[in-house]
N, C-alpha and C positions, 0 to 999 in steps of 0.2 A: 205469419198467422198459422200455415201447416205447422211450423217448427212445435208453434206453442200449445195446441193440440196433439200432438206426437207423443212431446213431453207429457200433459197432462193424460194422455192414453196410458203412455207407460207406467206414471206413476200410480193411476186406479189400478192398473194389471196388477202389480208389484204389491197395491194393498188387499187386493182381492185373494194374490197367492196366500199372502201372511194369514189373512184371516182363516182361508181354505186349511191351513198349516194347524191352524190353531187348533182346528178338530180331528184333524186326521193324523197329527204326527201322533207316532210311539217313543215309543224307550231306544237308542239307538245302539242296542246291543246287540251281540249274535251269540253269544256264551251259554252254552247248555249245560244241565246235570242230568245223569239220567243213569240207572240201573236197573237191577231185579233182586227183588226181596222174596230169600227164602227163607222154612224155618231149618231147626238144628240138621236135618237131615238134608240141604240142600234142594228140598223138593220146594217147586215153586208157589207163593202165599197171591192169590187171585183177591183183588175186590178189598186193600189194604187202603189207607186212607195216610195219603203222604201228605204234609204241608211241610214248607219251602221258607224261611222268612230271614227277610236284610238285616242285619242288625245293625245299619248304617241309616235306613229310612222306614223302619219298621213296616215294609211290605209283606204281605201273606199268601199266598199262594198255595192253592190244594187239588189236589188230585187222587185217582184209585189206580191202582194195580192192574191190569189189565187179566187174562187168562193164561198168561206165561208171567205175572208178576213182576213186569217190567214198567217203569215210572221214568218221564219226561220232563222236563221245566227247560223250556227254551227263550228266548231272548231275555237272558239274565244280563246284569251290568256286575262288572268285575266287583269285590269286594268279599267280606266273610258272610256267611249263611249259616242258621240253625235247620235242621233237615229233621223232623218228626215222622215217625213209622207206628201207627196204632192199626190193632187189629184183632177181632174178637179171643180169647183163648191162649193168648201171648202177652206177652210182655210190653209195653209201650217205649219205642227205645227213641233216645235223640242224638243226634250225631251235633254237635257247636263246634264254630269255629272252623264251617270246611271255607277254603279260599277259593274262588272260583276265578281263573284267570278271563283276562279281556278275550272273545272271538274263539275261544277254544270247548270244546265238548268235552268235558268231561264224565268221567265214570266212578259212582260210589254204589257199593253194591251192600245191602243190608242184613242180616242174619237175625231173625226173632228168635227169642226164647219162650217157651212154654211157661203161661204162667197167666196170672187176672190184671186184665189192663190196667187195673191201678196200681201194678209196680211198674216203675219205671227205671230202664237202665240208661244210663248219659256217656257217650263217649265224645271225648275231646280229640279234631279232628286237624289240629292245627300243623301236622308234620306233611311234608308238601306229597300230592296224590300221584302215583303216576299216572302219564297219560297214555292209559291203554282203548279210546276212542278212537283213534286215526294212528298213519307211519307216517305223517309229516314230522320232517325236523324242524324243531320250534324253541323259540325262546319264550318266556314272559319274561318285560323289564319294566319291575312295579314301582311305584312310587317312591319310595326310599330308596332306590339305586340312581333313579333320575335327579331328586336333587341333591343325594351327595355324593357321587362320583362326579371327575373331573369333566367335565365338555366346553371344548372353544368355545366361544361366545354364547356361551349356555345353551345351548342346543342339545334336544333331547336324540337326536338322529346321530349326535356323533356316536353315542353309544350301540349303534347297529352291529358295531365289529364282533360283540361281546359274544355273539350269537353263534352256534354249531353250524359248519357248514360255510360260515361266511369271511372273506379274506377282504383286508379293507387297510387304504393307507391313509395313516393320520398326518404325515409330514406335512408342516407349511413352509413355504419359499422364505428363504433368507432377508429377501428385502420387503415386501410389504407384510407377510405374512398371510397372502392366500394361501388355500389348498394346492397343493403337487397333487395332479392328474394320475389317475392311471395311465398307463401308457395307451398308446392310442383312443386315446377317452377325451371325445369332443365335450364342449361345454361350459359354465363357468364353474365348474368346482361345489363345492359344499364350506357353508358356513363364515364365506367370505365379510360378509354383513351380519353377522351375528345370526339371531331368529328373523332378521328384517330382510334377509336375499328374499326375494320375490321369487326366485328359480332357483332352490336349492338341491345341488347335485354333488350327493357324499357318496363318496368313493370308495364303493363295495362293490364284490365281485359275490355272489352265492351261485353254487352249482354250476361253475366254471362259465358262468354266463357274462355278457358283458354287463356295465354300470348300467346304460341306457337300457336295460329288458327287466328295469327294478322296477316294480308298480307302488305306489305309496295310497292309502287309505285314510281319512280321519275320520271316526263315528261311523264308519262301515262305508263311506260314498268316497270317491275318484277326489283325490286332489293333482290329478299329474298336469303336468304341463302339456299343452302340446305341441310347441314348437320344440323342447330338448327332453330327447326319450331319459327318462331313469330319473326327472327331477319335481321336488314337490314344489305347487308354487304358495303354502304356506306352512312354515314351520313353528307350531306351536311352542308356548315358553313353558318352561319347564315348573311353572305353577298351575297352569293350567291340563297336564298328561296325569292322569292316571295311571295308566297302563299302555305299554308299547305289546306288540306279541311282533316278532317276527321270524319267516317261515324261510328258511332254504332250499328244503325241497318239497313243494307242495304239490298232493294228489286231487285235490279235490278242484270239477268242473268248472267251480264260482272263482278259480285263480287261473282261468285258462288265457288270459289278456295277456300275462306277460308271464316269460321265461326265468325271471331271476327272481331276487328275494318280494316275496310279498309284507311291506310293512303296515302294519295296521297300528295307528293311536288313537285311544277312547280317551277322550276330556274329563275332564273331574267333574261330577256334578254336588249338587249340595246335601244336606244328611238332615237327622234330626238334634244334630247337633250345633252351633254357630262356628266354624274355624275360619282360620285365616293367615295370613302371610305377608311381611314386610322384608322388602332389602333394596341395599345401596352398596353400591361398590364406586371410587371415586382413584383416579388415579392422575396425579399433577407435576409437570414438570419441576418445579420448587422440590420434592422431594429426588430429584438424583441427582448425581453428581455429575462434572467434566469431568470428559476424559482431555488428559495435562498432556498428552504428549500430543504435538504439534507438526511432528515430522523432522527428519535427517538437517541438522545444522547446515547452511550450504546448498541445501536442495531446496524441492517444494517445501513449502511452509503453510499450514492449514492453522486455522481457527478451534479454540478449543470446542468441544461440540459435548452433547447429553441428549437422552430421550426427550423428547419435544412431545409426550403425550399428555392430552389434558381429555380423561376421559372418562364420562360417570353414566353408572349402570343403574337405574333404579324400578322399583316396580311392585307389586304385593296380588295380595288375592282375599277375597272374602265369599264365604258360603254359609248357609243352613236352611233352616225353616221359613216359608213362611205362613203355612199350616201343617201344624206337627201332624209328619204321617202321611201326607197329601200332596202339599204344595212346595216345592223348593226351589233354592237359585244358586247360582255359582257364577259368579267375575272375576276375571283378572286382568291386569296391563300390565307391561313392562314399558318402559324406555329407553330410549340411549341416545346419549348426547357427544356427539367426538369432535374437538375443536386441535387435533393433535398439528403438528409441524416438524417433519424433517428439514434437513438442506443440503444442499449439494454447491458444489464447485463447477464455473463455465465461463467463460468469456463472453460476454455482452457486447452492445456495441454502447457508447456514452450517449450523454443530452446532450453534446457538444454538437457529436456526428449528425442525428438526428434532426438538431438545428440547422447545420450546415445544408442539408439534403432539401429540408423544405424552403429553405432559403434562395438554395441555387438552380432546384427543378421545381418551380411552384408550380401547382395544379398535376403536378405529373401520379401515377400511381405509387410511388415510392414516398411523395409525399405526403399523398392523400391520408397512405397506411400510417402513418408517423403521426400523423394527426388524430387517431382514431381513440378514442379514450380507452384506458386499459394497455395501451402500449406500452407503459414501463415495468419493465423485469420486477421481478418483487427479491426487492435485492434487502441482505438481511448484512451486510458489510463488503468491503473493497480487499484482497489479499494483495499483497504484492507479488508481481509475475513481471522479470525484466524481457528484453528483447532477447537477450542469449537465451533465456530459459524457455522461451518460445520460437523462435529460429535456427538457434544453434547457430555453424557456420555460420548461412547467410543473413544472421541479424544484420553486420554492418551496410549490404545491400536492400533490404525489406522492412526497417525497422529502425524509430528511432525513442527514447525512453522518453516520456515527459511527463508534466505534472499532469496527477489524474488518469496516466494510462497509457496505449501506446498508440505513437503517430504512426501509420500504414502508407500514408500518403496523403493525395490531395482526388479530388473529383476533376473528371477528368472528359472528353470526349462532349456528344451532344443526346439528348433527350432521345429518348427509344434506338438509338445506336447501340446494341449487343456488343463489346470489347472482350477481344479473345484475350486468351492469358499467355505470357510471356514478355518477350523481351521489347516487342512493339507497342505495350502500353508501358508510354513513361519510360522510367527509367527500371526496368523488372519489375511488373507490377505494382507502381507504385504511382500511377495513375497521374497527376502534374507535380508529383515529387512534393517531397514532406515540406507542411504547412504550420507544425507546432501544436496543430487539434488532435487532442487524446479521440482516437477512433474507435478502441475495442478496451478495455480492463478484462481482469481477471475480477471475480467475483464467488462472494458465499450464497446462494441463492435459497430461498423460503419453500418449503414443498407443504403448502398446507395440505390437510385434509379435514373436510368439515359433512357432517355425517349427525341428522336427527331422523328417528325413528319411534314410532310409537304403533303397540301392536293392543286392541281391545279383544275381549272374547268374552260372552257372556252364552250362559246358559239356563233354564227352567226345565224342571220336573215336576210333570200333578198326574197325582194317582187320582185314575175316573174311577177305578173297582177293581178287583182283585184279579182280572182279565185287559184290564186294558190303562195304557199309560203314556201322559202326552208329554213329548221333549220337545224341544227346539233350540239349538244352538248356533253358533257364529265366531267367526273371527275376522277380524280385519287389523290387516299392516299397513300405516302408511310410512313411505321413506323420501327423504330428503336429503342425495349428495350433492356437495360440490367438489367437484377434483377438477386440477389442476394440468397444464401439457408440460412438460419437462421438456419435450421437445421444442417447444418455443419459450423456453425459457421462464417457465413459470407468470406468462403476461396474465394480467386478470380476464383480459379481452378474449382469452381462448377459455377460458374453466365453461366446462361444460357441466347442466344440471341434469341430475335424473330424479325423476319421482314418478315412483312407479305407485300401482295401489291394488294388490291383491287382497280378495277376500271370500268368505265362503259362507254360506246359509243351507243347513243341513234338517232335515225332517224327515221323520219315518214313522211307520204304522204296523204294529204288530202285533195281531191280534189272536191271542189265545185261544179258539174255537172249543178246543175240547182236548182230552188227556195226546190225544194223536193228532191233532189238523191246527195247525199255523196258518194264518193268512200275511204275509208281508209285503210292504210296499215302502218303497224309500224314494225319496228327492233332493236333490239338494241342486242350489246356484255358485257354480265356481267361479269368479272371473280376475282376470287378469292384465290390465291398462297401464300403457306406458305410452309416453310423447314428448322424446326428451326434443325436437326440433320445437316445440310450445314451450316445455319447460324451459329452453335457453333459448330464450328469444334474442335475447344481450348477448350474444356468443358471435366472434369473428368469427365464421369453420374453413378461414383460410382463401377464400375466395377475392383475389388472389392471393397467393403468396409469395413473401419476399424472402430472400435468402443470399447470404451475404459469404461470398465466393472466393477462391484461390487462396484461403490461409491453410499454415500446417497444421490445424486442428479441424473439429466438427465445424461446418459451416455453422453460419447466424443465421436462424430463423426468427 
């Protein structure tokens, strides 16, 4: 009864937040323009009438010149701007097409000409501005670099390297293909899961700082984790970024949290325009080839083998109007669907052995395990492996060849009696001496990996007035693995599940007061849930464990 008042507590909370959202969030930008407007003589124009307008959402914005001729426009959203300077006795001049990067200040400083405000001069302002606002070292990485430049698992963060100041290792490991760690660099890496890691930690070094002192931002609010310093725990897809900025050596107070690269991603939001985005990436075993070579005539002898990856990317986005001028929206999803399968080589123990054990120790724990569903290896074919090739020497004492695999011996001794190894069990380990039951094969073994993820983001913009503008955006990952223990031999009984479910609800309020006074305020809900002992309820974790002793290779687990 409390439970269920709790819950219903929480969730009034949760509607009362959203509603509360609805009127007080803003624009979730920080991106300023701002100059001083003189005439020919560099002397400064007081009391000029500047307007600002998107040419993405036809928003307008105006202001005056103050007594030094200096103009503001603060919480702008990245994208191109028409900038108009009118003023009695001058020329009326418009600057199109300036680009205003995500979270950075920029500086455009204006020159009037003498002359009757109804001429008008237009300058096209499309070549990139320097940024003489601040001495932070800074990247912008705008949208056309994000979705066509290369990044593992589409990930807009591998692209952080690109940046001044900043040292970063792209290498993945040879066998599964995670991230290589910096060196002393705890944590799980970066990009391992595509967009879907829940704790992604891409491995950059700025300002000789470690990985963990990296702060990450989305829409201006904390996405860090906070169990593993330097990692975000949502990595938006790369249909949904607009703009990345990120900073190596940052001066400013609002980055005083952390030491290393400060990365900031703003989300796409929607235009007066309708666009949108479609993709599919699909990759299947059926398309590669075996490799034919099987191993040295005489020696080990292997299975022909191929990429075992079955694995399809898909996902799109849509945005515009839905009051021209006012009202907009922006979505996107991605997906990933991974059913891939390596395999490996190991020695098993047979159904034979197995049978024999529960047969001859019933009820005992060695039994028990044998019986436990999910005990058999996920075996993908039998190689051949004789007794010399596993003994050497002492195969004629340890070993005898038979159909289906090799005799090791017989069971031996009595129920929870420990037997030491050597020449006192049996005949040299070989427990009541060989019986004709195949006890261990060599074996091709199955390494699935099986991996679904789907990531939503959805966002709104409504213009209240020419001062004030309501956002509210979101993301949510959810993931689904199953991976498998190679250590126990690929049993299904040990595949362990994770499903984690990161996600983020972002709102802010920024309110234009007058040419000089900003009011801001931001919120946002991060959270981050995992219960992989829930999520694999069906999971042996070993308890006990059995393990199968005295041969010349890795024991059996």
């Amino acid at each position: 009864m409390h439970r269920g008042l709790a819950r219903l507590f929480n969730a009034l909370m949760v509607g009362v937040l959203i509603i509360t959202l609805s009127f007080i969030a803003h624009a979730q930008f920080r991106a300023a323009l701002q100059g001083a407007v003189t005439d020919s003589s560099g002397g400064a124009v007081s009391g000029a009438t500047v307007t600002l307008t998107n040419n993405e959402t036809g928003r307008t914005q105006q202001i005056t010149t103050n007594e030094d001729g200096f103009y503001r426009f603060s919480s702008l959203a990245p994208g191109k701007y028409n900038l108009t300077v009118e003023q009695g006795n001058f020329k009326k001049q418009t600057l199109e097409d300036i680009n205003v990067a995500a979270e950075i200040t920029q500086g455009v400083d204006v020159a009037l000409e003498v002359g009757g405000i109804t001429e008008t001069v237009t300058v096209n302002d499309e070549a990139t501005t320097l940024e003489t606002e601040n001495a932070s070292v800074q990247k912008t990485i705008g949208t056309q670099e994000i979705r066509n430049l290369p990044q593992n698992g589409r990930d807009p963060f591998e692209l952080l390297r690109l940046a001044p100041g900043v040292f970063g290792d792209g290498a993945r490991g040879s066998g599964n293909g995670n991230a290589v760690n910096l060196p002393n660099t705890p944590g799980p890496g970066g990009s391992n899961n595509s967009i879907f890691q829940s704790e992604n930690v891409p491995q950059i070094s700025a300002a000789g700082q470690r990985v963990t002192a990296n702060n990450y931002q989305l829409d201006g609010v904390s996405i860090n984790s906070l169990q593993q310093g330097g990692a975000s725990v949502i990595t938006p897809n790369q249909e949904s970024v607009k703009e990345i900025v990120i900073s190596s050596s940052a001066f400013s107070a609002e980055d005083g949290r952390n030491s290393g690269a400060q990365v900031r991603a703003v989300s796409q939001n929607g235009t007066n325009e309708f666009h949108g985005s479609a993709l599919f990436k699909y990759n299947d075993p059926g398309w590669n080839a075996f490799n034919k070579f099987t191993g040295i005539p005489g020696s080990t002898v292997s299975a022909p083998q191929r990429v075992e990856q079955r694995y399809k990317t898909f996902g799109g986005s849509i945005g515009g109007p839905i009051i021209k001028n006012r009202f907009f929206f922006f979505g996107s999803y991605e997906g990933l669907r991974n059913n891939s399968n390596n395999t490996y080589e190991s020695y098993i123990e047979t159904a034979q052995y197995r049978q024999q054990v529960i047969n001859r120790r019933p009820g005992s724990i060695a039994a028990t395990i044998f019986q436990t569903p999910g005990i058999e290896p996920r075996v993908a074919g039998f190689l051949p492996r004789t007794c010399a090739q596993t003994f050497g020497g002492a195969a004629a004492a340890r070993c005898r060849d038979v159909p289906g695999g090799l005799d090791l011996g017989s069971i031996a001794g009595t129920r929870g009696v420990y037997l030491p190894f050597g020449p006192n069990v049996g005949q040299v380990d070989i427990g009541g001496g060989f019986d004709g039951v195949p006890d261990v094969v060599y074996a091709l073994l199955n390494d699935p990996t099986r991996q679904r993820g789907n990531q939503f983001n959805f966002r709104f913009d409504y213009n209240l007035n020419e001062t004030n503008q309501l956002a509210l955006s979101s993301y949510v990952t959810r993931r689904r693995d199953v991976s498998n223990d190679r250590g126990s031999r690929s049993r299904p009984g040990s595949d362990i599940i994770d499903a984690p479910l990161p996600f983020v609800v972002t709102g802010i309020l920024i309110s234009n007061l007058n040419s000089t006074l900003v009011n801001e305020f931001r919120t946002n809900f991060t959270r981050f849930s995992s219960n992989q002992v829930k999520a694999s309820a069906e999971t042996n974790f070993g308890i006990p464990r059995l393990e199968v002793e005295g041969l010349p290779f890795d024991r059996i687990r």
